[in-house]
C-alpha positions in Angstrom: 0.0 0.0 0.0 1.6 3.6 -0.7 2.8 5.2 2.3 0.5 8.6 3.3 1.4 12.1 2.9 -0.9 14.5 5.0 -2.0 17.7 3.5 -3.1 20.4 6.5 -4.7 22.7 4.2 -3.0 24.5 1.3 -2.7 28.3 -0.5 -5.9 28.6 -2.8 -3.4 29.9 -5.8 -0.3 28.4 -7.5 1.1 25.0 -5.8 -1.7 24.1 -3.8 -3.2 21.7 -6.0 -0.4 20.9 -7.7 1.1 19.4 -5.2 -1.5 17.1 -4.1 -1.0 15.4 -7.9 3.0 16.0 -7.7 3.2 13.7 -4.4 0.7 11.1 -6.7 3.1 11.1 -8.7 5.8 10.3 -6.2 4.1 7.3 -5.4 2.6 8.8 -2.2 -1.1 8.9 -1.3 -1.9 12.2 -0.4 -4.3 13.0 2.0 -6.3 16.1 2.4 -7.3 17.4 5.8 -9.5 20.6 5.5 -12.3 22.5 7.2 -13.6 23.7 3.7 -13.2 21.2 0.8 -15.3 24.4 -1.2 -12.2 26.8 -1.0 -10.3 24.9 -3.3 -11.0 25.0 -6.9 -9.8 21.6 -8.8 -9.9 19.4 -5.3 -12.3 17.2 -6.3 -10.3 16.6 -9.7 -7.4 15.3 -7.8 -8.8 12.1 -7.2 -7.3 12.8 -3.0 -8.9 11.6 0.1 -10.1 14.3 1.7 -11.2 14.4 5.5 -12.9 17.3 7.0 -11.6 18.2 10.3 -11.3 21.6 12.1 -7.5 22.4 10.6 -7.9 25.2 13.3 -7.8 23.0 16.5 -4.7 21.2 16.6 -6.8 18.6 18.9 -9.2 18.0 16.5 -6.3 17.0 13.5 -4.2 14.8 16.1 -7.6 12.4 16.8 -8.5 12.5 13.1 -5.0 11.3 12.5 -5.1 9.2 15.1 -8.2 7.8 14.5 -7.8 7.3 10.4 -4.1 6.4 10.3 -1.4 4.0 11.3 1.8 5.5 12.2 3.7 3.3 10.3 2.1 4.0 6.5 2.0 8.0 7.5 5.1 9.2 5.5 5.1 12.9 6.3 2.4 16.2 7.4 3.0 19.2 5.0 1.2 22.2 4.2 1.3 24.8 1.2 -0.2 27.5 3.3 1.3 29.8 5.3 -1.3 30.1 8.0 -0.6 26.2 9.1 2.7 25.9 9.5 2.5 25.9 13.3 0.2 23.2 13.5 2.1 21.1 11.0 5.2 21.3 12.7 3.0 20.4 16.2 2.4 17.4 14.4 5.1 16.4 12.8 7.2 16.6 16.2 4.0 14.4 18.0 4.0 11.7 15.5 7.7 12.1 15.2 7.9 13.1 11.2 10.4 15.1 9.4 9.8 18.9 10.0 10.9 21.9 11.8 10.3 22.8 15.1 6.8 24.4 16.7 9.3 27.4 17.8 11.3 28.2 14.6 7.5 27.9 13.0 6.3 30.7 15.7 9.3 32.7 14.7 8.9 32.6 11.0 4.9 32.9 11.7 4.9 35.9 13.8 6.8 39.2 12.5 7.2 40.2 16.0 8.6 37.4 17.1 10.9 37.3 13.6 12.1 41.0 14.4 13.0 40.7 17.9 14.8 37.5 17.3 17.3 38.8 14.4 17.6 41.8 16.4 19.2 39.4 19.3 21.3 37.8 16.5 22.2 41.0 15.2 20.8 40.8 11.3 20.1 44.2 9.7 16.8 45.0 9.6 14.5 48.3 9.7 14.0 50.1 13.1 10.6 48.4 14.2 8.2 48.5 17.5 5.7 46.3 19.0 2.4 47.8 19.6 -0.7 45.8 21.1 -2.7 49.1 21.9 -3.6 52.1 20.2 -1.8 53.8 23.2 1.8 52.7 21.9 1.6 54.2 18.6 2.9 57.8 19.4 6.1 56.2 21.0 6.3 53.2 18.2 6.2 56.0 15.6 8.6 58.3 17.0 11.4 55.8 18.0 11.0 54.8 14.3 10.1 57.6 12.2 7.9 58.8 9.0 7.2 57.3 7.0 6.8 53.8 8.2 5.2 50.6 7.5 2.3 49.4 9.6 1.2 45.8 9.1 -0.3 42.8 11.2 2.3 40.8 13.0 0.9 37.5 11.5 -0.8 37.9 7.7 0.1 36.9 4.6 0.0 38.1 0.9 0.7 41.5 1.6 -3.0 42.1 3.4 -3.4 44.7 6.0 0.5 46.1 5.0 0.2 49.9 4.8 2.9 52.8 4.3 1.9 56.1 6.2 3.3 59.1 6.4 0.9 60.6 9.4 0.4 59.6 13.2 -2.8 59.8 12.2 -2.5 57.6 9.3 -0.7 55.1 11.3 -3.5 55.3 14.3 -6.2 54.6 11.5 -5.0 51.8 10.0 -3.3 50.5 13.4 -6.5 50.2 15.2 -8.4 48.6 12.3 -5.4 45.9 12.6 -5.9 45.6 16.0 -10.0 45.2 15.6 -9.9 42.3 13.5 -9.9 39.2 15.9 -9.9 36.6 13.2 -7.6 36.2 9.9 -9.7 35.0 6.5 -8.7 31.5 8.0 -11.1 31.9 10.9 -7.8 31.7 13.6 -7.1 34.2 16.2 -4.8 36.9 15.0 -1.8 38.1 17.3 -3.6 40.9 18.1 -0.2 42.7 17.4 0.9 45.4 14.8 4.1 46.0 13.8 5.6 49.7 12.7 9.1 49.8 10.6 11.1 52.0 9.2 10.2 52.2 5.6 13.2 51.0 3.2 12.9 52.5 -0.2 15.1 50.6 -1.4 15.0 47.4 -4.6 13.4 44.4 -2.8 14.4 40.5 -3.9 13.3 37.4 -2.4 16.1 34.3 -1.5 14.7 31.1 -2.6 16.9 28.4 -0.1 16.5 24.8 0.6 17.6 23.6 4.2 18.5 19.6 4.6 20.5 17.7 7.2 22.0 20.8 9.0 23.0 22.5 6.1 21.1 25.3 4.0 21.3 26.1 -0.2 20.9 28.7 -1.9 18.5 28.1 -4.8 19.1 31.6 -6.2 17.8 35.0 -5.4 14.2 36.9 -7.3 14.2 40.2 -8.0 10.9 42.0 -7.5 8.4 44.7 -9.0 6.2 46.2 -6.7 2.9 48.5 -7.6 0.0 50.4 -5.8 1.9 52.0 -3.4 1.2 53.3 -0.2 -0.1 49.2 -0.2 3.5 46.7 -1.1 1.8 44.3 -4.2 4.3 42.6 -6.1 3.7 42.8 -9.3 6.2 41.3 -11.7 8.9 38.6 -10.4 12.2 37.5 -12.5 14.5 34.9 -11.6 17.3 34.5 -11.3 18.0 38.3 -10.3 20.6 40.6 -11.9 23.3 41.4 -9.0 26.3 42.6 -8.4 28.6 39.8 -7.3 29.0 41.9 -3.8 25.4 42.5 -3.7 24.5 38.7 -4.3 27.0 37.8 -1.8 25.6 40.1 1.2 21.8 39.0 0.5 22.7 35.2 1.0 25.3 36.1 3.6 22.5 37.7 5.5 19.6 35.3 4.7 22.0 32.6 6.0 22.2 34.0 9.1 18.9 34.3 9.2 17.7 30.9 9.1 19.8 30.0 11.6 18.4 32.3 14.0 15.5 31.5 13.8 16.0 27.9 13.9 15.2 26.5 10.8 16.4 23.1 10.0 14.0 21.5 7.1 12.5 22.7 3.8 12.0 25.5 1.4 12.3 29.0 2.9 11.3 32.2 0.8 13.1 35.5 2.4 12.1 38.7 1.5 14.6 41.5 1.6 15.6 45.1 0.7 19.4 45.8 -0.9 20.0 49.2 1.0 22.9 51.5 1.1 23.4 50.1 4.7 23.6 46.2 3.1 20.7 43.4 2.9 17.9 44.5 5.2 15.5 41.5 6.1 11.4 42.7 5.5 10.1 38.8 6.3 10.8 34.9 6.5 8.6 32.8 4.7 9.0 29.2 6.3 8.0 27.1 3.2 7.5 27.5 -0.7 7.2 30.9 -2.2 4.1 31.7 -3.1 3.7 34.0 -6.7 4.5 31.3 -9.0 8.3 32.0 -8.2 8.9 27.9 -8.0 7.8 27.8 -11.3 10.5 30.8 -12.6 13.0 28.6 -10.6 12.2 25.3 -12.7 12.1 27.1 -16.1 15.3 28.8 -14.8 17.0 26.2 -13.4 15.2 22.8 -14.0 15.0 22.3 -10.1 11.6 21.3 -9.2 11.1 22.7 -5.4 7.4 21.7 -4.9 8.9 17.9 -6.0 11.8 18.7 -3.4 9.8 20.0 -0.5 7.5 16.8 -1.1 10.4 14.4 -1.0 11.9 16.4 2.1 8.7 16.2 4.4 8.7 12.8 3.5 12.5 12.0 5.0 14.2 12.0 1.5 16.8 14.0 0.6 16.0 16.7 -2.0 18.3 17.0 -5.1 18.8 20.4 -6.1 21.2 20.0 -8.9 20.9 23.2 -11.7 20.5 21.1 -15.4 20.2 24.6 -17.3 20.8 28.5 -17.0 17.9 30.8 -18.4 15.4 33.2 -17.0 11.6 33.1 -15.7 9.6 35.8 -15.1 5.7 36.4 -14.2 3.7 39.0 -14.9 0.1 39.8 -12.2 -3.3 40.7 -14.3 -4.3 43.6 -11.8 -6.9 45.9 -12.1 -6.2 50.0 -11.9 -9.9 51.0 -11.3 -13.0 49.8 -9.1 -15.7 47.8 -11.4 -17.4 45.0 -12.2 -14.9 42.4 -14.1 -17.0 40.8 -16.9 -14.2 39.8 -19.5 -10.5 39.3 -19.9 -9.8 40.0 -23.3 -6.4 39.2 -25.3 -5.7 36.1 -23.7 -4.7 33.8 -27.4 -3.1 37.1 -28.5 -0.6 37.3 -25.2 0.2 33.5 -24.9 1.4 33.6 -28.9 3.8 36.2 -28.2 7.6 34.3 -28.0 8.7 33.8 -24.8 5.2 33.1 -23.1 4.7 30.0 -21.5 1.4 30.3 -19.6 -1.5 32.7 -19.7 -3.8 32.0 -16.6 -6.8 33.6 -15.5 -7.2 32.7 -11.4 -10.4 34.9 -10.9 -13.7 33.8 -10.9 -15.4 36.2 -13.7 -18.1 38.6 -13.3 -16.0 39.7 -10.1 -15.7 43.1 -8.4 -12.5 44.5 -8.6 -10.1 47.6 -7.2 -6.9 48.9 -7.6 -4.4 46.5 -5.5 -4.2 46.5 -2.2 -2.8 43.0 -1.4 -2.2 39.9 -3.5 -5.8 38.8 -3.0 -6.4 41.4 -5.8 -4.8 39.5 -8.6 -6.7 38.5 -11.5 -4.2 36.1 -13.3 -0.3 35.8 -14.4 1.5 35.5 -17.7 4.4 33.7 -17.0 7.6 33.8 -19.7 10.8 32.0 -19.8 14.4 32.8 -22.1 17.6 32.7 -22.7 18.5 36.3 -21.1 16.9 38.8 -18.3 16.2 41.4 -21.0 14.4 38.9 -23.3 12.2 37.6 -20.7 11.5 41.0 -19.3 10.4 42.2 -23.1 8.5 39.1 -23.8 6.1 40.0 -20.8 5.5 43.0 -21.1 4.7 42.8 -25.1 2.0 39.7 -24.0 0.9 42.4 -20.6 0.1 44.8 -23.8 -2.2 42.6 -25.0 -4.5 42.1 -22.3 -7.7 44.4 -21.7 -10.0 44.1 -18.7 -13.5 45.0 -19.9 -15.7 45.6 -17.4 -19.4 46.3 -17.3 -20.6 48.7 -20.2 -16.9 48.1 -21.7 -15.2 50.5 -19.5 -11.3 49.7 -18.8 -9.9 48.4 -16.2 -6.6 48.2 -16.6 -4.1 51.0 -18.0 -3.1 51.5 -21.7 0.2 49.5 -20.5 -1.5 46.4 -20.1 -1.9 43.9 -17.6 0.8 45.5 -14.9 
């Protein structure tokens, strides 16, 4: 009988149904364990066992384990989402599983936690303070200054992350932060909010792979971000054009990261700023990057992380061996205005254009729509691949030209430049 692979969950974009049929094809039987089965688009297609189990109440997942499992055909307890890794790693040390620790996973999980632990270790980072009260804020924002950044302590995707350049801004959008008890999960927040120092300064993400005691670095994504005051990324290329010194410092820095926080297993996705001062760290993401950016990194590279991270929660060791040199990049359909969505038009025209690989539409169509305020507010992706940064950075934006969101009435929804 194939040995089990347990799925807590998963992201609703990009790898999370993927890699239900990537572990099938590992020979694994996955094993779905979800409080909504209707969140995911495509589970039922996957042909996966699913049992439905409060994914919130990590009592409730060790009985259903418990009760639906023997220990011994239970290969390994993974999640895609960001919101679960906690839980996963409480079960993976319970049922003594490959997987990092419940405290590195706290760490990575909550940004307060993140900044006050690389502070310790000494990792450059913006200025930052801890608020849990509307109170704090006057003292937060002077020990670190205007603008700043003012975000929830444990979100994802960019929600809730807000740059202001007024106390009064800042008090606004810290005490909606603080009002909202619940993420779009259903779990308790932190009940925390966190104000930097605002970096204006390029931002890449470090793609890494940690086995056995000893970390890789897959290679590092450079970043396009749009809508400011909110921080949406945009546009993603990989592998990112750096100066040897500059590439050196980022994975330098994310190194140390990782160990301080204590990871020990898996993918890790590292978001940080190239300032003046060096590699600033804005965030650790414990697991896969989300954005498609495993995919740049196989058409890059031909290393298949989502196959790796599989293998690795299952006890194997991941091989991470580069079998070509090119380029990736993605693209985010966003809209500029507020409408009603009621066609994507230029879809055949974009994926024809040389270069394109994929041409995917991820919202479900008549939608509302607004300019970007978080990654919940893409619409779709055109991903490209080739043989140099310049040609892949051309080739999307020649397909992004070709894309028009119509909305009701045939207003436009998206600028001249395409889909940005």
């Amino acid at each position: 009988m194939p040995k089990r692979l347990l799925f807590v969950e998963a992201n609703t974009t990009g790898t999370g149904m993927l890699a239900l049929r990537m572990a099938q094809e590992q020979g694994l039987q996955p094993v779905f364990l979800t409080n909504k089965p209707s969140r995911y688009a495509g589970l039922s297609e996957t042909g996966c066992a699913v049992l439905v189990v409060d994914t919130n109440d990590y009592g409730a997942l060790h009985e259903v384990i418990t009760a639906n499992l023997q220990v011994g055909e239970l290969e390994g307890i993974v999640t895609t989402s960001e919101f679960y890794l906690e839980v996963v790693a409480q079960l993976t040390e319970a049922f003594h599983l490959p997987g990092n620790s419940p405290a590195a996973m706290r760490n990575c999980r909550n940004k307060a936690l993140t900044r006050q632990t690389l502070k310790a270790a000494g990792v450059h980072q913006p200025k930052f303070a801890v608020c849990r009260a509307e109170a704090e804020l006057a003292a937060a924002v002077e020990a670190v200054g205007l603008p700043c950044v003012v975000k929830p302590a444990d979100d994802t995707g960019s929600f809730g992350v807000l740059c202001c350049t007024t106390l009064a801004e800042v008090a606004i959008h810290a005490v909606s932060i603080l009002g909202q008890h619940t993420n779009i999960r259903g779990q308790r927040t932190a009940g925390t909010v966190l104000v930097e120092e605002y970096l204006n300064a390029p931002e890449f993400s470090v793609e890494m792979f940690t086995w056995d005691g000893r970390t890789t670095c897959v290679g590092i994504t450079q970043k396009s971000l749009t809508g400011f005051p909110y921080f949406v990324e945009s546009r993603h290329i990989f592998p990112a054009m750096l100066t040897p010194e500059a590439e050196r410092d980022i994975r330098q820095t994310v190194f140390r990261t990782l160990e301080a926080v204590g990871i020990t297993l898996g993918a890790t996705h590292t978001e940080v700023k190239l300032t003046p001062q060096g590699c600033a760290i804005v965030e650790i993401n414990a697991r896969l990057a989300g954005g498609m950016i495993p995919e740049l990194v196989w058409h890059a590279t031909g290393i298949d992380l989502l196959k790796q991270q599989i293998k690795s929660a299952g006890g194997v060791a991941p091989d991470l061996s580069v079998t070509r040199h090119r380029y990736g990049g993605i693209q985010f359909m966003v809209a500029d205005a507020e409408g009603e969505l009621q066609e994507i038009q230029g879809l055949q025209a974009a994926r024809a254009v040389p270069g394109i690989e994929q041409v995917v539409v991820t919202a479900q169509i008549p939608t509302r729509v607004r300019p970007r305020q978080s990654a919940y507010d893409r619409l779709g992706f055109i991903i490209a691949a080739g043989d140099t940064h310049e040609d892949t950075v051309a080739s999307l934006a020649r397909a992004a030209g070709e894309i028009r969101l119509a909305g009701r009435l045939g207003e436009r929804l998206n600028g001249g430049g395409g889909a940005r």
